[in-house]
C-alpha positions in Angstrom: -30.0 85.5 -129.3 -31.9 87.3 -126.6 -31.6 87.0 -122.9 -33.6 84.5 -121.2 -35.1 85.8 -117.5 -34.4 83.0 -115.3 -36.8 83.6 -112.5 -38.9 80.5 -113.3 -42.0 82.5 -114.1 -42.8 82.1 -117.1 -45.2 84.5 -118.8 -48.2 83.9 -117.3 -46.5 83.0 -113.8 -45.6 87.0 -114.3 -48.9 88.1 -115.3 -50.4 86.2 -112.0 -47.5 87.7 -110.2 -48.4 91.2 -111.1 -52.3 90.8 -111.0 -52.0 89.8 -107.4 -49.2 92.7 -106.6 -52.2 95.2 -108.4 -54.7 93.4 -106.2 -53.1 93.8 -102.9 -51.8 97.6 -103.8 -55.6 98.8 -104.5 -56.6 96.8 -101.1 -54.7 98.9 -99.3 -55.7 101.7 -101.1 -58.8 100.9 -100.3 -58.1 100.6 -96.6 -56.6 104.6 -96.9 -59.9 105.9 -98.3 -61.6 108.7 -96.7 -64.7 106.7 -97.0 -63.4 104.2 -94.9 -62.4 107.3 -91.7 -64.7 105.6 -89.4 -62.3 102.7 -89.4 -59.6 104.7 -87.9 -60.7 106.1 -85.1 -59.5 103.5 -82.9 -56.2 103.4 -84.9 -54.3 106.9 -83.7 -54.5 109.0 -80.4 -53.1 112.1 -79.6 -51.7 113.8 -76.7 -50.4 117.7 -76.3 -49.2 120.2 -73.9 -47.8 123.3 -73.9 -44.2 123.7 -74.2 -42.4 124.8 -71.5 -42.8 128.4 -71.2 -39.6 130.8 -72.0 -38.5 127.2 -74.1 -39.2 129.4 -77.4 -40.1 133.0 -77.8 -43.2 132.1 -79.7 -45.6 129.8 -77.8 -45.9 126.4 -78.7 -47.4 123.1 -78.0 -45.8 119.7 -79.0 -47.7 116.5 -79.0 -47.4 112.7 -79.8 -49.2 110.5 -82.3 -49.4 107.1 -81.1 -50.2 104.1 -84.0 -52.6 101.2 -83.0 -53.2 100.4 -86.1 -51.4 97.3 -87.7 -49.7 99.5 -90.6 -46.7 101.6 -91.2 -47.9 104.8 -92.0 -46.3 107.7 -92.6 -47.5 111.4 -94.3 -50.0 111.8 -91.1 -51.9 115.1 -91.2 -53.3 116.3 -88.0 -55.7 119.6 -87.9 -55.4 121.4 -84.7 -58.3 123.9 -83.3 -57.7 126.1 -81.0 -61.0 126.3 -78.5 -61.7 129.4 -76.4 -63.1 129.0 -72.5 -66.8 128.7 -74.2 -65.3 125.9 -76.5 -65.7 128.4 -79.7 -62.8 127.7 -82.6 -60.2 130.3 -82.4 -58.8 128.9 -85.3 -57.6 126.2 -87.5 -53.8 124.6 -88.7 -52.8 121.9 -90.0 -49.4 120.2 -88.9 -47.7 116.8 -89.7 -46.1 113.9 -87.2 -42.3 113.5 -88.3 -41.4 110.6 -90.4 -43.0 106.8 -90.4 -45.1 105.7 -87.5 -44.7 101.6 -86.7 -47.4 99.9 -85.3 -47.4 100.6 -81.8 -44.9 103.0 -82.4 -45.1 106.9 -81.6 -44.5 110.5 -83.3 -44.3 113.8 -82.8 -45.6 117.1 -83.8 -45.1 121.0 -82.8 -47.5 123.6 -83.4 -47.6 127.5 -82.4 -50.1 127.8 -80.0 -53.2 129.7 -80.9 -54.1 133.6 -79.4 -57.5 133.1 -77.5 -57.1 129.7 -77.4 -57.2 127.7 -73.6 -57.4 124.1 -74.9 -57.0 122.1 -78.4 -58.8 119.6 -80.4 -56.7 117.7 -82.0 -57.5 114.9 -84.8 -55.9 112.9 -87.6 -57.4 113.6 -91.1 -54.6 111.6 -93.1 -52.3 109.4 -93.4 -50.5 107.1 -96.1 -50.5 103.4 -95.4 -46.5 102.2 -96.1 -46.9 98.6 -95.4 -48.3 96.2 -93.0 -46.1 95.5 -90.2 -45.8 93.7 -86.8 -46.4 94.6 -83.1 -44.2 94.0 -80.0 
């Protein structure tokens, strides 16, 4: 005789189970998208400044990512241009805030600083959603 599974189910209590599981997984998917970026803008800010100097015989900056948003995240991507005193690029990284961010929670990142560059623009072009989560 086969093993029965015992969590009260049924068959099609587990095919509702996993419809609605698929359901909420492409939601947030859908919340992720690129094509929803406007969406975020409220959702992340960044601060910088240079690293002390001497701290580090290369030049650095280190900065925070702060989550509004009401998601976990985690994976977040920043892209960092360097601007020169007429606000021209003097170049381009990418650089990623360490570990998961909690809603209203905080990260940070470190970056070499840029030659010719005077200030930064700093934004977040990705991110992974983790799971929906409550504020403090």
């Amino acid at each position: 005789m086969g093993r029965e599974r015992r969590d009260g189910l049924g068959a099609v209590g587990r095919v509702v189970a996993m419809r609605i599981h698929l359901a909420l997984v492409l939601a947030l998917l859908a919340l992720a998208s690129p094509s929803r970026a406007a969406d975020w803008d409220g959702w992340f800010h960044v601060s910088w400044e240079p690293e002390p100097e001497g701290k580090t015989p290369t030049p650095r900056i280190e900065g925070l990512v702060r989550n509004d948003s009401p998601y976990r995240v985690t994976d977040v991507q920043l892209e960092v241009e360097g601007l020169t005193p007429d606000e021209r690029s003097a170049g381009r990284r990418v650089v990623w805030a360490l570990g998961d961010i909690e809603p209203g929670g905080e990260s940070s990142f470190v970056t070499e600083a840029m030659d010719g560059a005077v200030t930064y623009r700093i934004t977040v072009t990705s991110f992974d959603l983790v799971s929906v989560g409550s504020m403090h």
